[in-house]
mmCIF file of the N, C-alpha and C atoms, coordinates in Angstrom:
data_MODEL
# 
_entry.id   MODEL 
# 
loop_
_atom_site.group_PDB 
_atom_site.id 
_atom_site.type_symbol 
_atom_site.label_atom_id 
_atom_site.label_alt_id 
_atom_site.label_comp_id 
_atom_site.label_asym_id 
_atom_site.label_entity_id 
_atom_site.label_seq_id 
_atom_site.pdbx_PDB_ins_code 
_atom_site.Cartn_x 
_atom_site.Cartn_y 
_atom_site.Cartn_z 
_atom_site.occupancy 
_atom_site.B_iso_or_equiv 
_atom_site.pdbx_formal_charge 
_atom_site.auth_seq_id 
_atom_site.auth_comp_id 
_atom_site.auth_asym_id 
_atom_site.auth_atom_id 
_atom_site.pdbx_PDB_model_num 
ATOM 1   N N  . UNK A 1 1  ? -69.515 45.194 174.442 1.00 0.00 ? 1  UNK A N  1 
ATOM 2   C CA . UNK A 1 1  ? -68.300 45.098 173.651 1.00 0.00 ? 1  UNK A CA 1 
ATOM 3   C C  . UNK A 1 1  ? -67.651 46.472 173.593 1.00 0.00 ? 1  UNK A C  1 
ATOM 4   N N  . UNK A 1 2  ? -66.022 46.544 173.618 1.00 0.00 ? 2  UNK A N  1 
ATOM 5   C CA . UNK A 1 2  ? -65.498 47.794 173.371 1.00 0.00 ? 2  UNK A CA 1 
ATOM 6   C C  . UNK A 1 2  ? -64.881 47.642 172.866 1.00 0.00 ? 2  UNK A C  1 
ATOM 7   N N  . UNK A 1 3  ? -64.891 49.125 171.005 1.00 0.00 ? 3  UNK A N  1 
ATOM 8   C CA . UNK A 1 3  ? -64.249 49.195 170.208 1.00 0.00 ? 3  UNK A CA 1 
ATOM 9   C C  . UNK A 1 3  ? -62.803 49.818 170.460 1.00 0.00 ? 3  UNK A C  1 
ATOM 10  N N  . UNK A 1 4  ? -61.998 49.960 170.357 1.00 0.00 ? 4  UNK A N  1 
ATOM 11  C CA . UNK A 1 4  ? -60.720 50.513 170.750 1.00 0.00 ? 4  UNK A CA 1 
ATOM 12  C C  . UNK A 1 4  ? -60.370 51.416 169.328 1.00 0.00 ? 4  UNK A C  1 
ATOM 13  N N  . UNK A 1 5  ? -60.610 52.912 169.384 1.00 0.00 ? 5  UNK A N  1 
ATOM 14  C CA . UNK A 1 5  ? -60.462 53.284 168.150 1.00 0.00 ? 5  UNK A CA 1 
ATOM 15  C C  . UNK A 1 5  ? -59.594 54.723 168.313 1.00 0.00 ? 5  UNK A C  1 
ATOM 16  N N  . UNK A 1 6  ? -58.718 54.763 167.275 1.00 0.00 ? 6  UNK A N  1 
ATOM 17  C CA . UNK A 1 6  ? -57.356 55.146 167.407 1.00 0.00 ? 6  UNK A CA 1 
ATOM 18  C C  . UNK A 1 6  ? -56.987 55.749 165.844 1.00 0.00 ? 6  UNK A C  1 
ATOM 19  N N  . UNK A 1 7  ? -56.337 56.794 166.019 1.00 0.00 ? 7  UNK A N  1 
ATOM 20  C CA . UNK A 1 7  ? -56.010 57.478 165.540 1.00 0.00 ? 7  UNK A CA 1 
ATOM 21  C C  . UNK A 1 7  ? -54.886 58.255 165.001 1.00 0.00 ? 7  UNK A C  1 
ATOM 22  N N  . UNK A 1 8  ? -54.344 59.662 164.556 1.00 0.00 ? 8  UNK A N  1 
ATOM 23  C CA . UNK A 1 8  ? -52.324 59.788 164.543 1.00 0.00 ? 8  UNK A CA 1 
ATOM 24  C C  . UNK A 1 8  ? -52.866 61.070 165.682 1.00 0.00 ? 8  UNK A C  1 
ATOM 25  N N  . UNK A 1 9  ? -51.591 61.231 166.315 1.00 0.00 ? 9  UNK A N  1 
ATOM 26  C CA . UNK A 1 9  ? -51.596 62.611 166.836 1.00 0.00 ? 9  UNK A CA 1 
ATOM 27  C C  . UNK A 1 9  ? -52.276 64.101 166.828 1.00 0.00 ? 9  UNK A C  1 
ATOM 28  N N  . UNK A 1 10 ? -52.761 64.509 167.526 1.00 0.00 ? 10 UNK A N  1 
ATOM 29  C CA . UNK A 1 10 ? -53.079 65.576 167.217 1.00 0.00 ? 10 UNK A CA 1 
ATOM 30  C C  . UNK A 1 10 ? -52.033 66.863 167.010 1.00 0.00 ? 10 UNK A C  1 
ATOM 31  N N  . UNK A 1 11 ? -51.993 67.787 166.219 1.00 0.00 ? 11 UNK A N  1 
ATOM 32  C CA . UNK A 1 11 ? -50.675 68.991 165.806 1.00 0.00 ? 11 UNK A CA 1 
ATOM 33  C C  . UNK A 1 11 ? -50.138 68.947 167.143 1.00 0.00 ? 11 UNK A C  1 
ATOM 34  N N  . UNK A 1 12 ? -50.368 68.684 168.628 1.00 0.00 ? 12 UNK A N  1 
ATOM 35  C CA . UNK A 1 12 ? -49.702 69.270 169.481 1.00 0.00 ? 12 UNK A CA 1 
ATOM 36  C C  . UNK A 1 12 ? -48.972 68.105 170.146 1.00 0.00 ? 12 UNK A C  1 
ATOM 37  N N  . UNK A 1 13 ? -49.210 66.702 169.803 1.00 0.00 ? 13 UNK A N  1 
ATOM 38  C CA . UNK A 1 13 ? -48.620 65.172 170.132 1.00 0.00 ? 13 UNK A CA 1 
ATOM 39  C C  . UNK A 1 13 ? -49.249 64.594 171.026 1.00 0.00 ? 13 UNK A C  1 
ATOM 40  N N  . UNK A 1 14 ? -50.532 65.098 171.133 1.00 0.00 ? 14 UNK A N  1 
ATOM 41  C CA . UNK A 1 14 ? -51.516 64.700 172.058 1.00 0.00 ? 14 UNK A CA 1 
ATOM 42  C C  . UNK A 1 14 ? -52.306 63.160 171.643 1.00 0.00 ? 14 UNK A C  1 
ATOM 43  N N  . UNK A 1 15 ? -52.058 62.486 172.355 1.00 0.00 ? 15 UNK A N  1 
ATOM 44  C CA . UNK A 1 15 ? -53.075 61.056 171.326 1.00 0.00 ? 15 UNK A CA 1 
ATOM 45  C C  . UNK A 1 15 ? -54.532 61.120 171.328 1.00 0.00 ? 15 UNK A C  1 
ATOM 46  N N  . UNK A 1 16 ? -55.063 60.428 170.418 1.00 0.00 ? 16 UNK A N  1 
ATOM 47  C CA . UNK A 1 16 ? -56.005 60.605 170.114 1.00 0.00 ? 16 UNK A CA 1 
ATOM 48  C C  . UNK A 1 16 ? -56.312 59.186 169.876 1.00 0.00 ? 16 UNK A C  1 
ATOM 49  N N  . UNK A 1 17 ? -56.938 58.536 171.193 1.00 0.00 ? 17 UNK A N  1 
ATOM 50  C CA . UNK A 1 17 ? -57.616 56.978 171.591 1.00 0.00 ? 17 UNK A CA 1 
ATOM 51  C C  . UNK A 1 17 ? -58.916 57.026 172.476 1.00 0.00 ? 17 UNK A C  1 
ATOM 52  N N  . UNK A 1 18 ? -59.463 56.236 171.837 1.00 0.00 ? 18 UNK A N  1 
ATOM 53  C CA . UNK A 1 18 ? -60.365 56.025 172.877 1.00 0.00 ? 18 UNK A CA 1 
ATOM 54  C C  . UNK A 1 18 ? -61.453 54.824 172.816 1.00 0.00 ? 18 UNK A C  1 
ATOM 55  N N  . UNK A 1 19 ? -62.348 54.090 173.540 1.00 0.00 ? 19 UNK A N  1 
ATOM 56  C CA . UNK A 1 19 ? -62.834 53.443 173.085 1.00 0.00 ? 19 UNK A CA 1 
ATOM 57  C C  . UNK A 1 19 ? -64.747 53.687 173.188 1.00 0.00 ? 19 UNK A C  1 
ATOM 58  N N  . UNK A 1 20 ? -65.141 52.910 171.972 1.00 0.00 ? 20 UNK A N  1 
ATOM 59  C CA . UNK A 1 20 ? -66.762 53.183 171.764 1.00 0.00 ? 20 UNK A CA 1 
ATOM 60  C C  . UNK A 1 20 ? -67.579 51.900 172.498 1.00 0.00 ? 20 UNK A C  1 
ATOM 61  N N  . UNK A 1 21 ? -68.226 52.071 173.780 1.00 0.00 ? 21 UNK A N  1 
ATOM 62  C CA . UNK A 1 21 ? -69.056 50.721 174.528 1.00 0.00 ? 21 UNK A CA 1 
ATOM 63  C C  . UNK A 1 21 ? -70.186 50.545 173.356 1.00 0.00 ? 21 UNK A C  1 
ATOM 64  N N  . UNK A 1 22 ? -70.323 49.365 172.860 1.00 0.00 ? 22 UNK A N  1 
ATOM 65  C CA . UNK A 1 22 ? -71.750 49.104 172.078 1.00 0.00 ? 22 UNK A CA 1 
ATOM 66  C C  . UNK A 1 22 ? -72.501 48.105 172.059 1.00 0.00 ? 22 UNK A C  1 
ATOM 67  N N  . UNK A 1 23 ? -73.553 47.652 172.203 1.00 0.00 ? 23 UNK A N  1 
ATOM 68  C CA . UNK A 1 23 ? -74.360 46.590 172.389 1.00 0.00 ? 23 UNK A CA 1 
ATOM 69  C C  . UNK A 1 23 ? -73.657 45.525 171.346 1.00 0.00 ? 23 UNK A C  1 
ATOM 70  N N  . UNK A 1 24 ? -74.453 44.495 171.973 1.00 0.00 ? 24 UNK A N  1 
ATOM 71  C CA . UNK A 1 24 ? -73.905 43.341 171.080 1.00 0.00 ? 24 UNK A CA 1 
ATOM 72  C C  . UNK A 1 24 ? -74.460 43.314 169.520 1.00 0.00 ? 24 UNK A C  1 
ATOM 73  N N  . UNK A 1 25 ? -75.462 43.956 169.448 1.00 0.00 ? 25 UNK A N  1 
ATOM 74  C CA . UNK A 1 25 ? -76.192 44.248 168.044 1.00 0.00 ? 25 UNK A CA 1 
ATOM 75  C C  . UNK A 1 25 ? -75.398 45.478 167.763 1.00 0.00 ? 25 UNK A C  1 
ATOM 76  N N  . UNK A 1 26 ? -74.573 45.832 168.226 1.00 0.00 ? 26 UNK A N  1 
ATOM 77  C CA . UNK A 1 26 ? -73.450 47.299 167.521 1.00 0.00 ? 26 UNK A CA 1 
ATOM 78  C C  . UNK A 1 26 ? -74.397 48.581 168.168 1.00 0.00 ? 26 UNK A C  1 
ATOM 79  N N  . UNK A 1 27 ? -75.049 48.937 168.689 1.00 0.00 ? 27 UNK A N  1 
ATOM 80  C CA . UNK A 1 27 ? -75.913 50.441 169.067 1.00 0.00 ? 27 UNK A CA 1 
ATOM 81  C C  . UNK A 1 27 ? -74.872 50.928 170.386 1.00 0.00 ? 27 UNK A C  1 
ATOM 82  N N  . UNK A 1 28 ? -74.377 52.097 170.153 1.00 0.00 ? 28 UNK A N  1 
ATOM 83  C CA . UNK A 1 28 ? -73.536 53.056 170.839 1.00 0.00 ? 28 UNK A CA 1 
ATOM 84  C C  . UNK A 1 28 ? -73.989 53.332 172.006 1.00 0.00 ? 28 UNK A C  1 
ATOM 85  N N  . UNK A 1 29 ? -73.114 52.768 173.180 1.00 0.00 ? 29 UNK A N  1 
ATOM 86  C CA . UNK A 1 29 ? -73.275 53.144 174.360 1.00 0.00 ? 29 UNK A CA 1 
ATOM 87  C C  . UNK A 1 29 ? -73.259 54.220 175.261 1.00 0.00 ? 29 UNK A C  1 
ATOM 88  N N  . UNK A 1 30 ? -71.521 54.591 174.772 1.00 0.00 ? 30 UNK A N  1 
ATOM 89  C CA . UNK A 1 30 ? -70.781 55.577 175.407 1.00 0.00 ? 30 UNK A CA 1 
ATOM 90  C C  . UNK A 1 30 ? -69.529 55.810 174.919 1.00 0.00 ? 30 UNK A C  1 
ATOM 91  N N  . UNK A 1 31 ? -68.695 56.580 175.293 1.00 0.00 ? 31 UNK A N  1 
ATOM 92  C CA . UNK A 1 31 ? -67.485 56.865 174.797 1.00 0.00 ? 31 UNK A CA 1 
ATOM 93  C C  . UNK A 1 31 ? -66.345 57.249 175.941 1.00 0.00 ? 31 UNK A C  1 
ATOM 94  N N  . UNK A 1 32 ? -65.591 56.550 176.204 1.00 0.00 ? 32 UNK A N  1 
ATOM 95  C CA . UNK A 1 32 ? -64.470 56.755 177.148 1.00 0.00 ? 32 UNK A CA 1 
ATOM 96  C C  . UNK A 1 32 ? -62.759 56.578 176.417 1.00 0.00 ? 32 UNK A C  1 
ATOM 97  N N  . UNK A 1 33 ? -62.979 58.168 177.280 1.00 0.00 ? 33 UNK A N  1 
ATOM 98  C CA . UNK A 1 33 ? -61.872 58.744 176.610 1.00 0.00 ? 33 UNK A CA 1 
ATOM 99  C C  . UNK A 1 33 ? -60.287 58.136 177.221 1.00 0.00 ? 33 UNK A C  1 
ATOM 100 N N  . UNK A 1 34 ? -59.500 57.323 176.473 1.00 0.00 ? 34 UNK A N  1 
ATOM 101 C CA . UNK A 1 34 ? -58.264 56.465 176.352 1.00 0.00 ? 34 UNK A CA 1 
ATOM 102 C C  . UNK A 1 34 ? -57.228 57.755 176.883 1.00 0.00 ? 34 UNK A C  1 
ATOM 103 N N  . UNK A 1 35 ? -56.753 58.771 175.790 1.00 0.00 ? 35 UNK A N  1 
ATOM 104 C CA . UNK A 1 35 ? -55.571 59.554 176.643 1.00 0.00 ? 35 UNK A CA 1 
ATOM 105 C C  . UNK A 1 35 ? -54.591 58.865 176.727 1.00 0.00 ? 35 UNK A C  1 
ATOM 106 N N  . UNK A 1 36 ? -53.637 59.295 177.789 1.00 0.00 ? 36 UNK A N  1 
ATOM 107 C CA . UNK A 1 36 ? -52.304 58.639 178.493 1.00 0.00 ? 36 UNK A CA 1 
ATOM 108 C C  . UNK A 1 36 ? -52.490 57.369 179.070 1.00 0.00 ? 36 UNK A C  1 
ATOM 109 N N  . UNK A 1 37 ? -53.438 57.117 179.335 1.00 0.00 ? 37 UNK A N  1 
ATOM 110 C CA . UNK A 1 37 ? -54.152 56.112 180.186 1.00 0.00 ? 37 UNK A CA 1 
ATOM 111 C C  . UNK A 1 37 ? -53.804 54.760 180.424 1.00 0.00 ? 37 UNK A C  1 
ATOM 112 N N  . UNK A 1 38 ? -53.845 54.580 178.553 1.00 0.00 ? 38 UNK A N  1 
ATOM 113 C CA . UNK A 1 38 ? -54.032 52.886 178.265 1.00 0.00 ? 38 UNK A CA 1 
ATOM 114 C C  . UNK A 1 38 ? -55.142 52.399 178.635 1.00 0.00 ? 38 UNK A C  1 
ATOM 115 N N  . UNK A 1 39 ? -54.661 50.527 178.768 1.00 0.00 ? 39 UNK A N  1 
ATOM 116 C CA . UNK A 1 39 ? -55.835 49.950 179.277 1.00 0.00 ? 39 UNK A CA 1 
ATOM 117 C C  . UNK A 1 39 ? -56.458 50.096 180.690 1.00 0.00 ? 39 UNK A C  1 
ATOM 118 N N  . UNK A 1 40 ? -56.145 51.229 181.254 1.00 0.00 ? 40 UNK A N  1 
ATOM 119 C CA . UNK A 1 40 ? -56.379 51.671 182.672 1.00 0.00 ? 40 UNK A CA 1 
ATOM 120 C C  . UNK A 1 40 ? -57.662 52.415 182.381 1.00 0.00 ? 40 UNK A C  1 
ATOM 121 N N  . UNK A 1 41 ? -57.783 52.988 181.066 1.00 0.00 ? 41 UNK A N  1 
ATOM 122 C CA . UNK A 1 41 ? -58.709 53.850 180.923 1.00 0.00 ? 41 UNK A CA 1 
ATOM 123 C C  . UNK A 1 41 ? -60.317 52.814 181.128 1.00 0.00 ? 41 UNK A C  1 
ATOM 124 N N  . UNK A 1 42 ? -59.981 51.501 181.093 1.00 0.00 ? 42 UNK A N  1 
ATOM 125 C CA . UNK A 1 42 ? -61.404 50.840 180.977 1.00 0.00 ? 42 UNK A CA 1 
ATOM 126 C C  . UNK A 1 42 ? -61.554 49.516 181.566 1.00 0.00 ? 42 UNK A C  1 
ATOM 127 N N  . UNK A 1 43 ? -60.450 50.005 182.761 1.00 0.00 ? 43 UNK A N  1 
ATOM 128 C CA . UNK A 1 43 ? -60.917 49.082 184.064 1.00 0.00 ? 43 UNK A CA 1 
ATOM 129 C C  . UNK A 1 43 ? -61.483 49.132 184.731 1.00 0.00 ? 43 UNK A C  1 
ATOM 130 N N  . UNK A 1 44 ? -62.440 47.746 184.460 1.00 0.00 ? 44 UNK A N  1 
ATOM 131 C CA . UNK A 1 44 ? -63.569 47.899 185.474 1.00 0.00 ? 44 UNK A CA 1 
ATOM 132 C C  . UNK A 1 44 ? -64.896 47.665 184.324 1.00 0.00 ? 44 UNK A C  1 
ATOM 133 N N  . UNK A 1 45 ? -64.612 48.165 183.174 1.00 0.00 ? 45 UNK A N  1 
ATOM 134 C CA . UNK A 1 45 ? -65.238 48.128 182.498 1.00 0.00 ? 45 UNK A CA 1 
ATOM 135 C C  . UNK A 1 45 ? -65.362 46.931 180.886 1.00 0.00 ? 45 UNK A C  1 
ATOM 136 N N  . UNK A 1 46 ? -64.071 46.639 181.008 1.00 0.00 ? 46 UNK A N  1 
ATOM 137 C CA . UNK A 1 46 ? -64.078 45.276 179.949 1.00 0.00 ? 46 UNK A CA 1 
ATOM 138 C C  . UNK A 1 46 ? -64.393 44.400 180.226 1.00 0.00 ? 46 UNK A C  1 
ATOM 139 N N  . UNK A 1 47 ? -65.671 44.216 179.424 1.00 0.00 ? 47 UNK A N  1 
ATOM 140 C CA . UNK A 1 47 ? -66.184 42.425 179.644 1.00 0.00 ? 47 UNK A CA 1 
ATOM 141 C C  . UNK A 1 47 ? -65.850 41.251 178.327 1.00 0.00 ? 47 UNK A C  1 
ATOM 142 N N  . UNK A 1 48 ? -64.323 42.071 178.300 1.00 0.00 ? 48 UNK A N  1 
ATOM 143 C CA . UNK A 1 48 ? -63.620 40.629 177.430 1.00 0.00 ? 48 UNK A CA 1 
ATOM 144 C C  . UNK A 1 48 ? -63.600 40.386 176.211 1.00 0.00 ? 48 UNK A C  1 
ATOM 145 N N  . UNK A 1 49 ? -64.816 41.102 175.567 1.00 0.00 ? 49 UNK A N  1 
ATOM 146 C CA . UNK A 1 49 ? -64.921 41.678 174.218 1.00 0.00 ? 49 UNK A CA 1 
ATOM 147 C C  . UNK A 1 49 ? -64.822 42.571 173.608 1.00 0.00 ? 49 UNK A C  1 
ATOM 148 N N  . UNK A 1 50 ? -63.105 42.186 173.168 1.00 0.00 ? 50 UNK A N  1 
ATOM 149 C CA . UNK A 1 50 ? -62.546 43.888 172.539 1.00 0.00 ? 50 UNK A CA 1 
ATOM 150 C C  . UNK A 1 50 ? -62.634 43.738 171.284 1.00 0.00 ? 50 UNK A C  1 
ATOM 151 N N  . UNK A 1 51 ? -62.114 44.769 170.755 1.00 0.00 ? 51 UNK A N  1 
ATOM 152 C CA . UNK A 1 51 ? -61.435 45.637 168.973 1.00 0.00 ? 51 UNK A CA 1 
ATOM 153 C C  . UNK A 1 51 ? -60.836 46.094 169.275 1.00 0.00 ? 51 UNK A C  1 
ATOM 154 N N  . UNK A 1 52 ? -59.830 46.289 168.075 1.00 0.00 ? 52 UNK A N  1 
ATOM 155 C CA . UNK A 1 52 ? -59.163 47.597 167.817 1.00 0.00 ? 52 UNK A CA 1 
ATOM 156 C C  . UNK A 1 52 ? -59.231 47.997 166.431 1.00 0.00 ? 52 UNK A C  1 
ATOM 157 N N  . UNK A 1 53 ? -59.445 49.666 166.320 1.00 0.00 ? 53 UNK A N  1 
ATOM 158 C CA . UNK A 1 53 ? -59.775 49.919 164.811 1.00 0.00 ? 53 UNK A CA 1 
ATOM 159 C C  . UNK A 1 53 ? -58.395 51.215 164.378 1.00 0.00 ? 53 UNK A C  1 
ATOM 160 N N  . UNK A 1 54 ? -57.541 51.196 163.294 1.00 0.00 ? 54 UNK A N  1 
ATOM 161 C CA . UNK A 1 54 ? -57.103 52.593 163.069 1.00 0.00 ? 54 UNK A CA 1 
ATOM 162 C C  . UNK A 1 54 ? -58.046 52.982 162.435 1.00 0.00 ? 54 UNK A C  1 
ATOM 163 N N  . UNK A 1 55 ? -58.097 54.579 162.532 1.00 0.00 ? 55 UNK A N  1 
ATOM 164 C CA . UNK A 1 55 ? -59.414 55.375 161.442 1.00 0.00 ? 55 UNK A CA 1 
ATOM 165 C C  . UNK A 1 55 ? -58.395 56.764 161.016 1.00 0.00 ? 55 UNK A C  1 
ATOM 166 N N  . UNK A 1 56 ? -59.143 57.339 160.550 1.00 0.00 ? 56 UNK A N  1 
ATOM 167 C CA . UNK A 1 56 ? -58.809 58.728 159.981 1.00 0.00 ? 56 UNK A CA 1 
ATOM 168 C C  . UNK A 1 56 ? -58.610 59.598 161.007 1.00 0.00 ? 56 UNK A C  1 
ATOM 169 N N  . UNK A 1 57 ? -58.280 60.954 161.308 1.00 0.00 ? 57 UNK A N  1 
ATOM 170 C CA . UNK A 1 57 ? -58.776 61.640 162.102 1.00 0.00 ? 57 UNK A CA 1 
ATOM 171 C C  . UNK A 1 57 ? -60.536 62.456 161.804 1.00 0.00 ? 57 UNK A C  1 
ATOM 172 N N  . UNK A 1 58 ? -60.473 62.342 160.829 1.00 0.00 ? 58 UNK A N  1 
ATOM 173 C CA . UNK A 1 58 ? -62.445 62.729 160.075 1.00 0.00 ? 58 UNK A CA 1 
ATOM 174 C C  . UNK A 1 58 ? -63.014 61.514 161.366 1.00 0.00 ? 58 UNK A C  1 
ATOM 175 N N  . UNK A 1 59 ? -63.019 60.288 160.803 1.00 0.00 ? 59 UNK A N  1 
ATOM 176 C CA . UNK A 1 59 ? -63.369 59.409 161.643 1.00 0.00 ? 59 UNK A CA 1 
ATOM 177 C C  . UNK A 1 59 ? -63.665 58.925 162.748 1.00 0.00 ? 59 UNK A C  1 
ATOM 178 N N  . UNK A 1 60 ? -62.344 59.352 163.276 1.00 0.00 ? 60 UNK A N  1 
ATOM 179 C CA . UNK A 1 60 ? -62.118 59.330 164.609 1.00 0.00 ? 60 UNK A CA 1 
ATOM 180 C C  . UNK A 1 60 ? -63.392 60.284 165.277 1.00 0.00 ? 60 UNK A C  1 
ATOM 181 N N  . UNK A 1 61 ? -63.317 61.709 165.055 1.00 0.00 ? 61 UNK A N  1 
ATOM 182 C CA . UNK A 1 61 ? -64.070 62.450 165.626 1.00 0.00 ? 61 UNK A CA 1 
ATOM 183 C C  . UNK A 1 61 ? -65.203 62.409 164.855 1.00 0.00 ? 61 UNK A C  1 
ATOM 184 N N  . UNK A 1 62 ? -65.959 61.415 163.843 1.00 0.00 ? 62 UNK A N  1 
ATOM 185 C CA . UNK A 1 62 ? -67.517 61.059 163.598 1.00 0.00 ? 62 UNK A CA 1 
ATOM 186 C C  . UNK A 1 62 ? -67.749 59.904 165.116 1.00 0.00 ? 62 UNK A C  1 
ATOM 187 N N  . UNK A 1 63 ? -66.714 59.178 165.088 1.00 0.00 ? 63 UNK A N  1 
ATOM 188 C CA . UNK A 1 63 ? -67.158 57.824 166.055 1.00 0.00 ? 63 UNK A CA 1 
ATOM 189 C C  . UNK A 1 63 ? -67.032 58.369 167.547 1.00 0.00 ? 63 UNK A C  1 
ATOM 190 N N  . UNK A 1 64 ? -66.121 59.154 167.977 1.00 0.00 ? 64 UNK A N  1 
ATOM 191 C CA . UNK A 1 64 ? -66.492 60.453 169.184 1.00 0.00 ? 64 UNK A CA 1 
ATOM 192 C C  . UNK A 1 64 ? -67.591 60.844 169.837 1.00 0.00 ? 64 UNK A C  1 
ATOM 193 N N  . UNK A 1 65 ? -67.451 61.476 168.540 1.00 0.00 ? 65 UNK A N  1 
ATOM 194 C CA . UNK A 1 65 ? -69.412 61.963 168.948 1.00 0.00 ? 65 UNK A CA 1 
ATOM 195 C C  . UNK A 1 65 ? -70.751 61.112 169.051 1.00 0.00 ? 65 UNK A C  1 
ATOM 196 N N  . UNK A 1 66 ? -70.533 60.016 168.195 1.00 0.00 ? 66 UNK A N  1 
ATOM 197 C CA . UNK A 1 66 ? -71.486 58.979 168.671 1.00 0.00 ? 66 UNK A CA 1 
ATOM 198 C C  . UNK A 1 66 ? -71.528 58.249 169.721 1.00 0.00 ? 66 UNK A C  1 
ATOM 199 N N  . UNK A 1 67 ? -70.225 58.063 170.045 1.00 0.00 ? 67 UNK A N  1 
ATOM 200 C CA . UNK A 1 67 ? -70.064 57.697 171.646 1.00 0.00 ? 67 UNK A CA 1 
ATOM 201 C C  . UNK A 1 67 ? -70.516 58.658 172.503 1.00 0.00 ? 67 UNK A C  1 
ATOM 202 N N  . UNK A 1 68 ? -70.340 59.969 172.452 1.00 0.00 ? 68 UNK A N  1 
ATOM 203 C CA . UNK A 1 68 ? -70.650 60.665 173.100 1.00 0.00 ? 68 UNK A CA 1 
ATOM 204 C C  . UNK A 1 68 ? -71.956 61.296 173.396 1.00 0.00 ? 68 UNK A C  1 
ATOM 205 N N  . UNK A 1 69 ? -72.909 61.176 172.149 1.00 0.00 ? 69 UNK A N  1 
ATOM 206 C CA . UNK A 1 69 ? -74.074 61.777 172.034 1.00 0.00 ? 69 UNK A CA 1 
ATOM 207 C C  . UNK A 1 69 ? -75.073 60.441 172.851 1.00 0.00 ? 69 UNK A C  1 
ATOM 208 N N  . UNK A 1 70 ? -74.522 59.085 172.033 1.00 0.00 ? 70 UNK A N  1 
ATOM 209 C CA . UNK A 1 70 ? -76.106 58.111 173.211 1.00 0.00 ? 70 UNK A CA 1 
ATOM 210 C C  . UNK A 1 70 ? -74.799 58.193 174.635 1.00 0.00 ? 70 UNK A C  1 
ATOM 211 N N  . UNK A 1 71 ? -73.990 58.489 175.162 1.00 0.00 ? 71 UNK A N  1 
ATOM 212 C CA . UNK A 1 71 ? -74.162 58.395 176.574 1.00 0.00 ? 71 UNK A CA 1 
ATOM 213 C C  . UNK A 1 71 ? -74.783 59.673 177.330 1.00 0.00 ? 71 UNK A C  1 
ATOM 214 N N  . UNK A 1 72 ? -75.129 60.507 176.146 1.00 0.00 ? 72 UNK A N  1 
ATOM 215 C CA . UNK A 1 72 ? -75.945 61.939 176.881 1.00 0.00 ? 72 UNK A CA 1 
ATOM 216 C C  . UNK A 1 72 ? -77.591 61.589 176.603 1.00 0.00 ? 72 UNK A C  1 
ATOM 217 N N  . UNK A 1 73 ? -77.749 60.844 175.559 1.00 0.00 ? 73 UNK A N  1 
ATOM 218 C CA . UNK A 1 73 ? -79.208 60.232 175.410 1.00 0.00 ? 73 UNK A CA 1 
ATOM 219 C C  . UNK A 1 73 ? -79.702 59.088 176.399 1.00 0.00 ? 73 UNK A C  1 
ATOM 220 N N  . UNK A 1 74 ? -78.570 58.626 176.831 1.00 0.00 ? 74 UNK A N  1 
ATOM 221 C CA . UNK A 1 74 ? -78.977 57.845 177.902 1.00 0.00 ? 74 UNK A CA 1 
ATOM 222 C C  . UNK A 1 74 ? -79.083 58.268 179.177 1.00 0.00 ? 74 UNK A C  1 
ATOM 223 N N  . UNK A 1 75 ? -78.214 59.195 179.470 1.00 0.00 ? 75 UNK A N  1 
ATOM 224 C CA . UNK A 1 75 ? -78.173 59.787 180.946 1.00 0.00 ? 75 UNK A CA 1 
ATOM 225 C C  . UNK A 1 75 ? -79.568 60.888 181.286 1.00 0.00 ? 75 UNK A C  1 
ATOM 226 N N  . UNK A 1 76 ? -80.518 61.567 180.130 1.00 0.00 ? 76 UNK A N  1 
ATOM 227 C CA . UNK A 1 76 ? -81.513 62.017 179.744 1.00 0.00 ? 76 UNK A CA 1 
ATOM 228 C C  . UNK A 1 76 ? -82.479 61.327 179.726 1.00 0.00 ? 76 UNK A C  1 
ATOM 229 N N  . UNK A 1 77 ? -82.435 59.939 179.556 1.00 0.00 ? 77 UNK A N  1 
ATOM 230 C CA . UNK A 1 77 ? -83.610 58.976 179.863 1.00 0.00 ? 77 UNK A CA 1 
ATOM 231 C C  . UNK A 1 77 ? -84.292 58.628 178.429 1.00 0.00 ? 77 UNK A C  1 
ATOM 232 N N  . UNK A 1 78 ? -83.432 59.264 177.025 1.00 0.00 ? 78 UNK A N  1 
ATOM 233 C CA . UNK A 1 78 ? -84.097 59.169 175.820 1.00 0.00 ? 78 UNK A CA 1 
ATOM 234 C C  . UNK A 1 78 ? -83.952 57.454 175.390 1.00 0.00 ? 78 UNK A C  1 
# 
């Protein structure tokens, strides 16, 4: 499943999207970073079960890093 989680601008008008891959029991996959992209950013990769969430910017960059930290725990073999 991919969360689609979104955010306001960053000071420079940079967006701030992206989405969180997570098991079907919710445990954090990975994190791929949205950008300019759109839904281009996760082709190839949607299997049909989306979200979309607004969050904070606090938020945004707590759910970031969890995307980001198990796809480095996974690529490590943890």
């Amino acid at each position: 499943m991919l969360i689609r989680i979104a955010t306001t601008n960053d000071t420079s008008g940079n967006p701030r999207r992206g989405w969180l891959s997570v098991t079907a029991a919710g445990q954090p996959l990975r994190w791929i970073e949205e950008g300019y992209l759109g839904s281009a950013a996760i082709a190839g990769i949607d299997d049909g079960e989306t979200m979309a969430i607004h969050v904070q910017p606090k938020e945004y960059k707590r759910l970031q890093s969890v995307g980001v930290n198990a796809q480095l725990r996974q690529e490590a073999g943890l």
